[in-house]
C-alpha positions as CSV (number, residue, x, y, z in Angstrom):
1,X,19.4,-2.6,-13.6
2,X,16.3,-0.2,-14.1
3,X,16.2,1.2,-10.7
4,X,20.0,2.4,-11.3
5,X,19.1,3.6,-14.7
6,X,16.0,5.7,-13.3
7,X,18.3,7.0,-10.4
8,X,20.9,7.7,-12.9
9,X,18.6,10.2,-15.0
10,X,19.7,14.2,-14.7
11,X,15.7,14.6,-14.9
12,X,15.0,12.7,-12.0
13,X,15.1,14.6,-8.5
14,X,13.7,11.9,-5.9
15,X,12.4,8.5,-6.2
16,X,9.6,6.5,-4.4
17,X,9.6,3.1,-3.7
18,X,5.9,1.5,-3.1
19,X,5.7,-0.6,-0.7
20,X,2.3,-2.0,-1.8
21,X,3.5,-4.2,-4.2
22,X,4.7,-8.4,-3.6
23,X,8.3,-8.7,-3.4
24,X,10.8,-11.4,-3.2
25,X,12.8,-9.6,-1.1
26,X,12.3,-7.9,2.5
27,X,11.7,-4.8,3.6
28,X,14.8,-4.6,5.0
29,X,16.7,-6.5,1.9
30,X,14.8,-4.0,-0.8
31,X,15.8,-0.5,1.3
32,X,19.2,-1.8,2.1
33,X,20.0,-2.0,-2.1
34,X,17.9,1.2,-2.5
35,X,19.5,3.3,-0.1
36,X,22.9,3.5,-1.7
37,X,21.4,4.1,-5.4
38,X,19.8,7.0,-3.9
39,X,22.8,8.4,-2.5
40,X,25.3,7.6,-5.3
41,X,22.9,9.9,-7.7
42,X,22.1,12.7,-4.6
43,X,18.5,11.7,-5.0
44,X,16.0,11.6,-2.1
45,X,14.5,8.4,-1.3
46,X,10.7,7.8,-0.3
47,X,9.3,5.0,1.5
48,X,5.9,4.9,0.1
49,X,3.7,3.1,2.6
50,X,0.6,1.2,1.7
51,X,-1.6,2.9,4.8
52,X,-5.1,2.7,4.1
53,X,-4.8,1.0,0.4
54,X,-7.1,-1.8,-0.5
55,X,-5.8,-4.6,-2.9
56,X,-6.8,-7.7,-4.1
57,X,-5.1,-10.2,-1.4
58,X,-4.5,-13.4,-3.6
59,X,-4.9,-14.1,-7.4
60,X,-8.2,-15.0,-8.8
61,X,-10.1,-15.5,-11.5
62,X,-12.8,-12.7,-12.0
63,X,-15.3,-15.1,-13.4
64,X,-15.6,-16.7,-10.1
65,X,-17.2,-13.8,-8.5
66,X,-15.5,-13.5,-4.9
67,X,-12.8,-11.7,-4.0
68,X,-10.7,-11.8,-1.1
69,X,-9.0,-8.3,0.2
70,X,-6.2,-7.4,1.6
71,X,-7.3,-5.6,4.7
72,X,-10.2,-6.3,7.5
73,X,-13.1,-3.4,6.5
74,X,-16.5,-2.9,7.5
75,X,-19.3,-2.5,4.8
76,X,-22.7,-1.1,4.9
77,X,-24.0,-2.2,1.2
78,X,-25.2,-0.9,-1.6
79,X,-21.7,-0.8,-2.5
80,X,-19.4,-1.0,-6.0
81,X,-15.7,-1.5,-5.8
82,X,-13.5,-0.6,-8.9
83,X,-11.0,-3.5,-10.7
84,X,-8.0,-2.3,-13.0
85,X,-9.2,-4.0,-16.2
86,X,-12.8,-4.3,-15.5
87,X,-14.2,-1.8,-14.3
88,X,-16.7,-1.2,-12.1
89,X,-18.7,-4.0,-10.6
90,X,-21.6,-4.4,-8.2
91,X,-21.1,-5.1,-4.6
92,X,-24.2,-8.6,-4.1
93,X,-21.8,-9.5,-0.5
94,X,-19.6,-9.7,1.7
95,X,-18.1,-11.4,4.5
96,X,-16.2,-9.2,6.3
97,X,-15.1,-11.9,9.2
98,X,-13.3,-13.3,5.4
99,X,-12.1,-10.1,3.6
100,X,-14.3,-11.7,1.2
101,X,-16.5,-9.2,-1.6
102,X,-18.6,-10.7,-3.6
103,X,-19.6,-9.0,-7.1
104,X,-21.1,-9.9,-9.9
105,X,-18.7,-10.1,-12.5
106,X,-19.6,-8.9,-16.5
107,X,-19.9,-11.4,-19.0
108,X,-17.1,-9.8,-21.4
109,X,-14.4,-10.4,-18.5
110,X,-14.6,-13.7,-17.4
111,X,-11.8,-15.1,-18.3
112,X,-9.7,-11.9,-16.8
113,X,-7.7,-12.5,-13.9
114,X,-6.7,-10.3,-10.6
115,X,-3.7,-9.9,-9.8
116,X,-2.9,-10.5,-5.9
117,X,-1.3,-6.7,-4.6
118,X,-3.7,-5.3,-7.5
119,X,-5.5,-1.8,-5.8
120,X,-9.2,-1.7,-5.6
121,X,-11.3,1.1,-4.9
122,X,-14.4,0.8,-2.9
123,X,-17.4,3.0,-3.3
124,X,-20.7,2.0,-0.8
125,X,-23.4,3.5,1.3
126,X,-20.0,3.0,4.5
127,X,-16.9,1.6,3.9
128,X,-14.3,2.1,6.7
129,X,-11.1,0.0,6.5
130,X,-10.2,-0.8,9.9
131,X,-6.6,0.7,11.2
132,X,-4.4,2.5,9.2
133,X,-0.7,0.5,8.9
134,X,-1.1,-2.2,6.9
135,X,0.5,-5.3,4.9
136,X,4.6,-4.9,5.6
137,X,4.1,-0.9,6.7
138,X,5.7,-1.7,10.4
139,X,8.3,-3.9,8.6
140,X,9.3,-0.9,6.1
141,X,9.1,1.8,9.0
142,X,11.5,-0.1,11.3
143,X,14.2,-1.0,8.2
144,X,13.4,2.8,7.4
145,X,14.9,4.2,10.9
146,X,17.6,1.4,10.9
147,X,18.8,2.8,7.5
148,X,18.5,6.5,8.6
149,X,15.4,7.3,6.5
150,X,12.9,9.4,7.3
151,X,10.7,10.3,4.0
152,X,7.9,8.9,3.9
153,X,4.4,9.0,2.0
154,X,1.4,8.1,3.7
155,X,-1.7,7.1,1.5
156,X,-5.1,7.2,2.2
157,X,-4.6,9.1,5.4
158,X,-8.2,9.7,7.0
159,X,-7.6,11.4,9.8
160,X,-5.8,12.6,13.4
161,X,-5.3,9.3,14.6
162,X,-3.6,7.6,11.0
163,X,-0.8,10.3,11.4
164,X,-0.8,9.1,15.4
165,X,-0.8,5.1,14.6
166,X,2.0,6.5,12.1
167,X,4.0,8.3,14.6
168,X,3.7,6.1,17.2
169,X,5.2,3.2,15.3
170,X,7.9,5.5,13.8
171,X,9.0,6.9,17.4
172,X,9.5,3.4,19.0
173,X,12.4,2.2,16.3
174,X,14.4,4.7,17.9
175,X,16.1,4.7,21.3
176,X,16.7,7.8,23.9
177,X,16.8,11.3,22.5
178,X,18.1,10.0,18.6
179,X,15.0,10.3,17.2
180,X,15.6,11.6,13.3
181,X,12.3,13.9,13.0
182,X,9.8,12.4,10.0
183,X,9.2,13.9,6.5
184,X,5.7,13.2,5.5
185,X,4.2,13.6,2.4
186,X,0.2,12.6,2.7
187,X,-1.1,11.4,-0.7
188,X,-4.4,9.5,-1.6
């Protein structure tokens, strides 16, 4: 299987497992096969959570001009938001209330398709996403503790209170005095 083959390799020295991605599997399920890997090839194991990460929320076809995100946001337009495979588009609307952004899509990518879990990058006059845990992030931080893991990248942390909502969360899947201090890595 690849993830044994890539935790096999002498080159190799840790491995990350994004958690932004869809899965067929749980968080729990996917950590719980992971876990072991890491340890029978002495590599470290991080929990790379999707924090602040905007994605594309369900599959659709560009052409149609509307897309639905992953995460509730507030938008002050003019705006563009970024699509792997085509480009950059311009922000016409939104509907926040919807996670919906609507763009106007180019003529030579109609037919192109996004990909639900696909990242987007928003660019606009103000663009906050609201909160910082998102999609499964609780689910991977309890399985996380359960397991005895404690590396974890953060992305798109923003400020004081991401690394508190982080904390916070991470401190309550543990009982009494046992709590197994975090190792962070903060990455955009």
């Amino acid at each position: 299987n690849l993830s044994r083959k890539i935790l096999a390799h002498p080159l190799i020295g840790a491995v990350r497992y994004n958690t932004g991605g869809d899965s067929p599997f749980t968080p729990a399920e996917i950590l719980e096969k992971l876990t072991p890997l890491a340890e029978q090839y002495s590599k470290e194991l991080y929990v790379d959570l999707e924090g602040r990460q905007v994605r594309v929320d369900e599959w659709t076809p560009f052409g149609r001009g509307c897309v639905t995100l992953n995460r509730d946001f507030e938008l002050e337009l003019p705006g563009k938001i970024f699509f792997r495979g085509a480009g950059w588009c311009e922000i016409v609307n939104f509907d926040a209330r919807e996670r919906k952004v609507y763009v106007e899509p180019t003529v030579r990518r109609a037919n192109y398709c996004l990909g639900k879990t696909q990242s987007v990058h928003v660019v606009a006059k103000r663009f906050e996403v609201r909160g910082y845990l998102g999609g499964q992030d609780v689910e991977y931080i309890r399985a996380a503790a359960k397991l005895g893991l404690n590396k974890f990248m953060l992305s798109f942390v923003e400020s004081p209170s991401d690394l508190a909502e982080f904390h916070s969360r991470y401190r309550s899947c543990f009982s009494g005095s046992g709590i197994l201090p975090a190792d962070l890595t903060l990455k955009i």
